[in-house]
Biotite code that builds the C-alpha atoms (Angstrom):
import biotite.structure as struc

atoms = struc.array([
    struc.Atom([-42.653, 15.857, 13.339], chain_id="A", res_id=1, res_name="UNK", atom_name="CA", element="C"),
    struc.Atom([-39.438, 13.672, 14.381], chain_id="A", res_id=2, res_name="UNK", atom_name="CA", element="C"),
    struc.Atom([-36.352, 15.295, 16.683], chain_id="A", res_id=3, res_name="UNK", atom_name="CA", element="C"),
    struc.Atom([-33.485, 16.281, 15.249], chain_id="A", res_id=4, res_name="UNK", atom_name="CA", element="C"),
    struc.Atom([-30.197, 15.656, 16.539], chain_id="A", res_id=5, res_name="UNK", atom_name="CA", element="C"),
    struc.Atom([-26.663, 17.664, 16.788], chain_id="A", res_id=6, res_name="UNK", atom_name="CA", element="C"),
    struc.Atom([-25.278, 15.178, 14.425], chain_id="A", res_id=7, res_name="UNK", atom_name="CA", element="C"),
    struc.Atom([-26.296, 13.950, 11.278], chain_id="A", res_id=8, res_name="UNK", atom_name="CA", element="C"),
    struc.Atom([-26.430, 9.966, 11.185], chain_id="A", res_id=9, res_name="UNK", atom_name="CA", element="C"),
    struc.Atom([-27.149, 7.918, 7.891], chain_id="A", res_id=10, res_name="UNK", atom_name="CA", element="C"),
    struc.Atom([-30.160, 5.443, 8.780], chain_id="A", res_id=11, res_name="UNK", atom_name="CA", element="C"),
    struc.Atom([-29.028, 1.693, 9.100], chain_id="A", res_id=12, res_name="UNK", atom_name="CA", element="C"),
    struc.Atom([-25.116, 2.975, 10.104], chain_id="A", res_id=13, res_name="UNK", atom_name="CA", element="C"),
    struc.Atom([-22.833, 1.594, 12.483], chain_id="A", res_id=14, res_name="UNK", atom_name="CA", element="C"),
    struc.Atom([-23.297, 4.657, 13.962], chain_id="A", res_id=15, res_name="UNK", atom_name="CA", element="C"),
    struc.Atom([-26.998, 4.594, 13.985], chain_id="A", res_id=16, res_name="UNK", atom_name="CA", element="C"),
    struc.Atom([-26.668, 1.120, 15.748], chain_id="A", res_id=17, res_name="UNK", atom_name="CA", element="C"),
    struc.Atom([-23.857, 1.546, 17.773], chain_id="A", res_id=18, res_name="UNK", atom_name="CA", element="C"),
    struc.Atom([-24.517, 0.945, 21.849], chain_id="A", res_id=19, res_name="UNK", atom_name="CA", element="C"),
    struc.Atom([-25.230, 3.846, 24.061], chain_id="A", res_id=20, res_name="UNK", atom_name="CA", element="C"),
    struc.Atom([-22.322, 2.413, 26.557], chain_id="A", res_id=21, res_name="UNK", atom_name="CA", element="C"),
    struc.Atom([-18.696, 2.000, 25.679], chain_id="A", res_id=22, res_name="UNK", atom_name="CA", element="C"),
    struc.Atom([-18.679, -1.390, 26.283], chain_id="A", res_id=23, res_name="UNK", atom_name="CA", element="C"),
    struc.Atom([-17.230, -3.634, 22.951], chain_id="A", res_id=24, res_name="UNK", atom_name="CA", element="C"),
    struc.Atom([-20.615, -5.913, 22.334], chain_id="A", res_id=25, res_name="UNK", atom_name="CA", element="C"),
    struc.Atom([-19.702, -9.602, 22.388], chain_id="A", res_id=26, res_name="UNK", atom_name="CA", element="C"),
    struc.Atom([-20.979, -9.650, 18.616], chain_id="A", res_id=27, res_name="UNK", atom_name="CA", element="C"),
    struc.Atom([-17.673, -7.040, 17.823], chain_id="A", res_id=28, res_name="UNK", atom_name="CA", element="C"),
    struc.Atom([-16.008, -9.262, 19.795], chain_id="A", res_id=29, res_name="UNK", atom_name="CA", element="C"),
    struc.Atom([-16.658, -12.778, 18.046], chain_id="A", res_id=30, res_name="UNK", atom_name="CA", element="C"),
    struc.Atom([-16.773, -10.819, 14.537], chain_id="A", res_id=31, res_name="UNK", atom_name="CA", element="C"),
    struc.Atom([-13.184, -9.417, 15.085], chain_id="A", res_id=32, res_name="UNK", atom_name="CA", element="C"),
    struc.Atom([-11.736, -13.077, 16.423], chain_id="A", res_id=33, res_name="UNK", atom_name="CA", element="C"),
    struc.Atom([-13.765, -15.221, 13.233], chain_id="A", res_id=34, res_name="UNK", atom_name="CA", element="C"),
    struc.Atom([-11.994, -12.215, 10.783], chain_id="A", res_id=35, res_name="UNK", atom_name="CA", element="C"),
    struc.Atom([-9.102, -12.967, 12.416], chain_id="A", res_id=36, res_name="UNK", atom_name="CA", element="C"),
    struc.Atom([-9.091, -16.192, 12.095], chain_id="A", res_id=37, res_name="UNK", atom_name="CA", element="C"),
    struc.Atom([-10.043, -16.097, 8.254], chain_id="A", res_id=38, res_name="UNK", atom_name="CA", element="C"),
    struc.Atom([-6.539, -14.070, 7.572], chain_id="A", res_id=39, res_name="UNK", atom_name="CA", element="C"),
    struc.Atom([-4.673, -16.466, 8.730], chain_id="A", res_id=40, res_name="UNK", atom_name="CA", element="C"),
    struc.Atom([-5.871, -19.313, 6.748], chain_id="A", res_id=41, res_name="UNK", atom_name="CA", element="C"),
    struc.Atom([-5.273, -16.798, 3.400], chain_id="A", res_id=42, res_name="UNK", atom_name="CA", element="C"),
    struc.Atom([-2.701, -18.709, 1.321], chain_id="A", res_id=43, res_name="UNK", atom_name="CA", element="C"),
    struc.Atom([0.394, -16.298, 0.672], chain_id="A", res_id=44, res_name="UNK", atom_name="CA", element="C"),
    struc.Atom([0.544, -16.103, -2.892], chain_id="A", res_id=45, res_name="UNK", atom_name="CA", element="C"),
    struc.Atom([2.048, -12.882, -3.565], chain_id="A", res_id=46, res_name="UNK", atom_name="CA", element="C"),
    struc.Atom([5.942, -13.388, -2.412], chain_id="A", res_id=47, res_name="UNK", atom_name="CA", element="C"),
    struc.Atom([9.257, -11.760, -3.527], chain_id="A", res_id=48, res_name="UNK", atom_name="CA", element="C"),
    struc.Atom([11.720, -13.931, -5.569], chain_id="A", res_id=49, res_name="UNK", atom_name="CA", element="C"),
    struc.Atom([15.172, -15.450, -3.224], chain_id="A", res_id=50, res_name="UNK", atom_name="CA", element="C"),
    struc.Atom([18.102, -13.148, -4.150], chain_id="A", res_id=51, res_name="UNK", atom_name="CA", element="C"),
    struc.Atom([21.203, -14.646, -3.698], chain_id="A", res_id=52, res_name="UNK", atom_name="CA", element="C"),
    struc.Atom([23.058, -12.557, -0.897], chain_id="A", res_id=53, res_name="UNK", atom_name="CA", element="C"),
    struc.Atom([26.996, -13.637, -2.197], chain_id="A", res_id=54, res_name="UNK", atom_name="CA", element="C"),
    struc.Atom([26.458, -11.500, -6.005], chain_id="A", res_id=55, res_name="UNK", atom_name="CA", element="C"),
    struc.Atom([26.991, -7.961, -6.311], chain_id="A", res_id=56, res_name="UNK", atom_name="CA", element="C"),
    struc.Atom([23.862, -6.021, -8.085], chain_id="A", res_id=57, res_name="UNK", atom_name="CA", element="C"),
    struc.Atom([23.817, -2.671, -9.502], chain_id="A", res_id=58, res_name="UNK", atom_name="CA", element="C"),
    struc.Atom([20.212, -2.362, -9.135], chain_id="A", res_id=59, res_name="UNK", atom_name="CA", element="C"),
    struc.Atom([16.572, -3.237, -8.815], chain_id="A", res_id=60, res_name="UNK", atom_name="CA", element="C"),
    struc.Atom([13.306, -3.436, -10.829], chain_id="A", res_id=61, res_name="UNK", atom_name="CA", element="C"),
    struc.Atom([10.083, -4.293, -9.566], chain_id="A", res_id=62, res_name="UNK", atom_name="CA", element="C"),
    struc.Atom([8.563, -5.126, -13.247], chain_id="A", res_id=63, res_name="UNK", atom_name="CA", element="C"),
    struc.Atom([11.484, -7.678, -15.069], chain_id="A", res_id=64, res_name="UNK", atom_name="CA", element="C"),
    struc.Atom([15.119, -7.403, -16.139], chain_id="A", res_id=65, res_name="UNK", atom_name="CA", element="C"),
    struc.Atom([16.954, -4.158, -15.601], chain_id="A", res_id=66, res_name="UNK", atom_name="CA", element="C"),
    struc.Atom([17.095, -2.030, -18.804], chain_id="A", res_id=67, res_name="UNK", atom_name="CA", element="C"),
    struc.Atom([20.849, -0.577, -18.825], chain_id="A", res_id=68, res_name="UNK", atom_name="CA", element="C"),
    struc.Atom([23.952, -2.905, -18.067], chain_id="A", res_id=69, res_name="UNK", atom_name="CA", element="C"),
    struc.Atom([26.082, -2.107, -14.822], chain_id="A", res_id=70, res_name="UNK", atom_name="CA", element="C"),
    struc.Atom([28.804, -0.137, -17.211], chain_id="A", res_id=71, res_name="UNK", atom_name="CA", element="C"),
    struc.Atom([26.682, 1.636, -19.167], chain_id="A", res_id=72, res_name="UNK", atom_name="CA", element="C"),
    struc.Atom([27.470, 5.483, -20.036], chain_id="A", res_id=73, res_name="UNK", atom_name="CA", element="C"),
    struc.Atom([24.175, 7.514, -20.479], chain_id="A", res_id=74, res_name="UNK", atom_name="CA", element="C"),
    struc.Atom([20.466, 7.132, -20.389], chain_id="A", res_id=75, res_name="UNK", atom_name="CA", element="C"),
    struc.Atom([18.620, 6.349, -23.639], chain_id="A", res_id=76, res_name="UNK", atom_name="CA", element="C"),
    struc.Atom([16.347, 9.681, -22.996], chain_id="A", res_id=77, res_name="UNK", atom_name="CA", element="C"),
    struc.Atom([19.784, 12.253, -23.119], chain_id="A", res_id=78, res_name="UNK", atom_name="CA", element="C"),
    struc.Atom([21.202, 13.383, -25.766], chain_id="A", res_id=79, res_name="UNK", atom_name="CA", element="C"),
    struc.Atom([24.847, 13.721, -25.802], chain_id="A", res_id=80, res_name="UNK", atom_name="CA", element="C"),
    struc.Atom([25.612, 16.222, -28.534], chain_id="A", res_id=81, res_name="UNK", atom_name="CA", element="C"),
    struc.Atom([23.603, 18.984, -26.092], chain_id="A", res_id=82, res_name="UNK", atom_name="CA", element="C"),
    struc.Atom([24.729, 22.426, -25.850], chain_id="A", res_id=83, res_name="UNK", atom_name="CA", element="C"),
    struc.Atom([26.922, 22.526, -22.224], chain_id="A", res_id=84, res_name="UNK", atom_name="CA", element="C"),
    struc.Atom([27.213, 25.367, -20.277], chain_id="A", res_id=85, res_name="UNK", atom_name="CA", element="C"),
    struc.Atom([24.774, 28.438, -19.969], chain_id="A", res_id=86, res_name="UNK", atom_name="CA", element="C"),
    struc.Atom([24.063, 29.946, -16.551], chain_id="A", res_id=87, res_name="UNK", atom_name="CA", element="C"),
    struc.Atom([21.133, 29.886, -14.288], chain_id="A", res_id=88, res_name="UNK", atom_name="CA", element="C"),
    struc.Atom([18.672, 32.822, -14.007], chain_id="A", res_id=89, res_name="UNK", atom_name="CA", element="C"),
])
């Protein structure tokens, strides 16, 4: 019959393999410095398009052109011959 322990730990873990000490392994160590390493040799692909600071916008989308002009009066989803007034309850 095997021990059991206080805490359960999944077989083949990081936990199950982790040293008794608190001392960072030199493994962690040259892990963490090759993944580092690795990010910075990612090519930046994914960049936001130059806005020109001098023109005046009246908004911003993050999927193409804006849908409504900078003038315009309503949005296409209200209707403007609605009943106004009433009273909350």
């Amino acid at each position: 019959m095997t021990r059991r322990s206080k805490h359960f730990v999944i077989p083949g873990s990081l936990a199950a393999r982790a040293p008794r000490n608190d001392a960072i392994s030199r493994r962690a160590v040259l892990g963490l410095a090759a993944a580092a390493l690795a990010a910075t040799q990612i090519p930046r692909r994914a960049s936001a398009q130059p806005i020109a600071l001098d023109t005046d916008r009246h908004g911003m989308s993050a999927f193409g052109d804006l849908q409504y002009p900078p003038d315009f009066k309503q949005f296409a989803f209200v209707n403007p011959d609605a009943p106004k007034g009433g009273t909350y309850s």
